[in-house]
N, C-alpha and C positions, 0 to 999 in steps of 0.2 A: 866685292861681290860676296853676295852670302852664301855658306856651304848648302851644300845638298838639301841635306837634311834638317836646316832655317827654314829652307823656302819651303818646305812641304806647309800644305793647309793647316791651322789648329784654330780653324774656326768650330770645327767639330770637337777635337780632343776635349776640352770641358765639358757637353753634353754627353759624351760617353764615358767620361771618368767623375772627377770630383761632383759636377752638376747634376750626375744623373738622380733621378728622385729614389732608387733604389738605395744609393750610396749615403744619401741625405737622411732619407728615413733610417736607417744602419745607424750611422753617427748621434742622431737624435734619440733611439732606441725605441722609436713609432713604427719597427718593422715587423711583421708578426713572425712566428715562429713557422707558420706554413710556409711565409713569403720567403724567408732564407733556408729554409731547407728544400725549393725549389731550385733556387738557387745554386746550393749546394752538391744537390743530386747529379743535375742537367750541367754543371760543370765538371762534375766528373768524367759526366761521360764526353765530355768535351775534351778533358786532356786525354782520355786516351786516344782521339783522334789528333789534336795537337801536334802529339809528340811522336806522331809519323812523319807530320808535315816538319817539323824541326827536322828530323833524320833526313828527310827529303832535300833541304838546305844543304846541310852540311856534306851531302854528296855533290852538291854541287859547285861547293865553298875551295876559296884555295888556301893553299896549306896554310898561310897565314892565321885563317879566324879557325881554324881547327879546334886552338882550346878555346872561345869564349865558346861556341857551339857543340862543343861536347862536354862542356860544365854546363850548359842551358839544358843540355838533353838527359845530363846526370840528374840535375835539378829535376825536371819533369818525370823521371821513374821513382824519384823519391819522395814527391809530389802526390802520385798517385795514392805511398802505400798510405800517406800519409790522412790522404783525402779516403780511403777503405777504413781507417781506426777511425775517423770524425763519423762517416756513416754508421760502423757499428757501435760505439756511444751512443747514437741516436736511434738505436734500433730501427734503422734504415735498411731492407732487403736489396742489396744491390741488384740481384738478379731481379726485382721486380720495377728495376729505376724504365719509364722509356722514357726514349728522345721525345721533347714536344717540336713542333714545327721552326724554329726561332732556332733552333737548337741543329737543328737536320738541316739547314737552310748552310748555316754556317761551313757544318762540316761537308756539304756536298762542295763548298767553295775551296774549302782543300782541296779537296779530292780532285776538281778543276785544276788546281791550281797545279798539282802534281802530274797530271796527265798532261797539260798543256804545256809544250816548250816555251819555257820565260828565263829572262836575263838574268844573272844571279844576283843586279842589282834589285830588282822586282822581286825578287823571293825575300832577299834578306829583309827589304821596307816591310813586308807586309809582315815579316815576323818580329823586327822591330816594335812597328805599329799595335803588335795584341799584345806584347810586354808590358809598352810603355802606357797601355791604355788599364793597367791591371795596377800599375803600380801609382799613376796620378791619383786610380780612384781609390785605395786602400789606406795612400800616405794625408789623403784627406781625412779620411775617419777618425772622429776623437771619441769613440763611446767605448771604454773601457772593457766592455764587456765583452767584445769583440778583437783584446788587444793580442792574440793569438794569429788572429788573421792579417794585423794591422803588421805584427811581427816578419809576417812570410812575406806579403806582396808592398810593403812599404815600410820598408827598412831599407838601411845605411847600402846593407851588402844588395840588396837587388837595385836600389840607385847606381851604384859601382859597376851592377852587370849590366843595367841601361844605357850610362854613359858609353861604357864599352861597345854594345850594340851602333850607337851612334856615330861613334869613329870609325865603326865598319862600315856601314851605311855609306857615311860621306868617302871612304878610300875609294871602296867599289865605283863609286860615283864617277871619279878622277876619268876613268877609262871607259866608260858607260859612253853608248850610241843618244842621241838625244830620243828617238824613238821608244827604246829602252827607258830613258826618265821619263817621259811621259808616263808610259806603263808604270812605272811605281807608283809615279803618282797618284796614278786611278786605283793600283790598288790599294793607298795608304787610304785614301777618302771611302775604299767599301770597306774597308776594317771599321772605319768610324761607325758607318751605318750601322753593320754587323752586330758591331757591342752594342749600339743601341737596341738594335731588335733583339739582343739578347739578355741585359736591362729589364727590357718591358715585358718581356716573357716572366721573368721571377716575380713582376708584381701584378701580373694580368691576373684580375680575380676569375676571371672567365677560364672554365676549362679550353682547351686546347684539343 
């Protein structure tokens, strides 16, 4: 029988990671500089919403996954300051970054997600799921010029925290209501969507 976390869907995972035309154009170096600094921005402001929804987990988490989820949460405040020096390099006013819809969409789905009682196998998939969809697409990239990025979200060491994510995933699993698997699963498959609309947002030439 396959674990847990086999049987989730990855009919999408390729379309929101390595396939996505963002990532593609990235690797190619056909991405413009508007189109990744859209990007870049509206993920910022992404982690800082993220990385409530991690802390949100991890109150829910039992003492077992304490440390992979408070090295993930460590990770994401150092993430941030990291993602504040890339902006100001790029003479990027953060105070003048806003959310585009793609973007608000996503985090209102946290923010769901934390107001609504869910199983803590459901919380963990769906945080799994925006990891694992960050690092398929980055460990894809082969354009040099981006190999900064390719360093953070597709490397050895965030593979290591993946895998780990994974065995939590399936542990939680062990003791999970089937009701409760279901619920992951629905949310592992709006994670996929999500990156997708969030994807298509960095390259939509259309304002917003």
């Amino acid at each position: 029988m396959p674990s847990f976390s086999a049987s989730l869907s990855k009919d999408k995972l390729c379309e929101a990671s390595s396939e996505h035309r963002f990532i593609q154009l990235t690797s190619t170096g056909e991405i413009t500089q508007e189109q990744f600094n859209k990007w870049l921005t509206q993920d910022y402001l992404f982690v800082n919403s993220y990385i409530r929804f991690g802390a949100h987990v991890l109150i829910n988490a039992p003492r077992q996954d304490y440390k992979v989820l408070i090295k993930g949460l460590s990770a994401l405040e150092e993430e941030l300051t990291w993602f504040e020096n890339k902006l100001k390099e790029k003479n990027i006013s953060i105070k003048n970054i806003k959310p585009l819809s793609a973007n608000l969409n996503y985090q209102h789905w946290l923010d769901d997600l934390m107001l609504t009682k869910k199983s803590y196998l459901s919380l963990i998939t769906a945080l799994y799921a925006i990891e694992l969809c960050y690092y398929e697409a980055w460990k894809s990239v082969k354009n040099h010029d981006y190999q900064e990025y390719i360093n953070r979200w597709g490397s050895e060491g965030f593979e290591q925290f993946i895998e780990r994510l994974r065995v939590t995933v399936d542990v939680a699993s062990i003791t999970a209501a089937n009701n409760d698997k279901q619920d992951a699963c629905q949310l592992w498959n709006d994670v996929m969507q999500l990156e997708i609309d969030f994807w298509n947002m960095t390259i939509d030439e259309k304002s917003e």
